[in-house]
C-alpha positions as CSV (number, residue, x, y, z in Angstrom):
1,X,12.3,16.3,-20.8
2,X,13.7,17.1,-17.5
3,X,17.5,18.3,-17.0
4,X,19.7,16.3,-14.9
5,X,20.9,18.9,-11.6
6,X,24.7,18.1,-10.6
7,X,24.8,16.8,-7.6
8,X,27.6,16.0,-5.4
9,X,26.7,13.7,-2.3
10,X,29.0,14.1,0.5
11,X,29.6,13.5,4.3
12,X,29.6,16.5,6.5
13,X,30.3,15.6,10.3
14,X,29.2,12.1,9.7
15,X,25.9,13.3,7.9
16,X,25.4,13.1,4.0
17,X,24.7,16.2,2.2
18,X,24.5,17.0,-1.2
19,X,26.0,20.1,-3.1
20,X,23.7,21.1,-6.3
21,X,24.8,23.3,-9.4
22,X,21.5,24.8,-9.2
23,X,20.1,28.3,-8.6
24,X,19.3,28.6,-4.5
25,X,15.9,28.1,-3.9
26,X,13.2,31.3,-2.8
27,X,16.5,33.2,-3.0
28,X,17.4,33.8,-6.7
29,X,19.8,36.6,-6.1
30,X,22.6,34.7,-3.9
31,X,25.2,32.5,-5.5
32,X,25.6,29.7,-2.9
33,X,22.9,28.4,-0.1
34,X,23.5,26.1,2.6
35,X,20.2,24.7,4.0
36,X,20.6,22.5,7.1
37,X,17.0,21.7,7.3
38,X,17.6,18.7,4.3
39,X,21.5,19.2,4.3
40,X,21.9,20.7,0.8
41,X,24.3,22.9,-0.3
42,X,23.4,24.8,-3.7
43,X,25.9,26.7,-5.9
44,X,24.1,28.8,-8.7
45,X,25.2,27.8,-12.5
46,X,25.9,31.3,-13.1
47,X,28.7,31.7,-10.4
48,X,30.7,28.0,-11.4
49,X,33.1,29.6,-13.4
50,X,34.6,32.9,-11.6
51,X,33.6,31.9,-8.1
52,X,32.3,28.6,-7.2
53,X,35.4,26.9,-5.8
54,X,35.2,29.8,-3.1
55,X,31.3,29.2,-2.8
56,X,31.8,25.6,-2.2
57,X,34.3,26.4,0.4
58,X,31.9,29.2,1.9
59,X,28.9,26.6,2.1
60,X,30.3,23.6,3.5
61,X,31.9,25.5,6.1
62,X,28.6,26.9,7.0
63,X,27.3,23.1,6.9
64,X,29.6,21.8,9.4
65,X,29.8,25.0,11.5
66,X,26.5,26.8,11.2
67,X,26.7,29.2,14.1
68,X,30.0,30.5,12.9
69,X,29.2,34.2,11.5
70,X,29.4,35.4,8.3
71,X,32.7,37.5,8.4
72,X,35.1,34.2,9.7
73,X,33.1,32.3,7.4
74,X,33.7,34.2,4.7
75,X,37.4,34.4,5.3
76,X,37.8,30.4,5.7
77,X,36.1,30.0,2.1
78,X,38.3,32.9,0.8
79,X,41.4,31.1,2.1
80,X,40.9,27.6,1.1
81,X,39.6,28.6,-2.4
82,X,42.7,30.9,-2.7
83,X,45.3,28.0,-1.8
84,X,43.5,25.2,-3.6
85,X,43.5,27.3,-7.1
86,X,47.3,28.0,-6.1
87,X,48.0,24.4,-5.5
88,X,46.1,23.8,-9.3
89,X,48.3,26.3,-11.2
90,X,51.2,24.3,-9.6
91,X,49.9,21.1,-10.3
92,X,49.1,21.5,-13.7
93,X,45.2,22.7,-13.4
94,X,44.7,19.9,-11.2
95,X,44.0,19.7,-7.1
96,X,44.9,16.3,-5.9
């Protein structure tokens, strides 16, 4: 029997896209992959509970603004990751 992968379907600049909990594909040893050949995002399992709101944030950013380099996009993930678990903690573990 198969296991389901989580999978988030999402519109990026009027394209969908889907984010995966699963490990990248061909690259086992990064934690988040954004593929704009078949607009998929993947966030590996193992990273989903010390890092994967920042991943997220790092990977769609890439999927909307693909020539951006690594360094600002690194930054804009750090940033929105950073205030959206701030805005959690004051909202009682929850981002609305």
């Amino acid at each position: 029997m198969s296991r389901r992968i989580p999978t988030k379907r999402v519109s990026i600049d009027g394209k969908p896209w889907r984010i995966k909990i699963q490990r990248p594909p061909a690259r086992e040893s990064y934690d988040g992959l954004c593929v704009k050949d078949d607009r998929t995002i993947y966030i590996h399992p193992d990273a989903i509970g010390h890092r994967g709101i920042e991943l997220a944030c790092h990977e769609i950013v890439h999927a909307r603004l693909f020539d951006l380099d690594e360094e600002c996009v690194d930054e804009i993930g750090r940033l929105v990751s950073e205030v959206c678990n701030w805005l959690a903690r004051k909202n009682d573990g929850v981002i609305a």
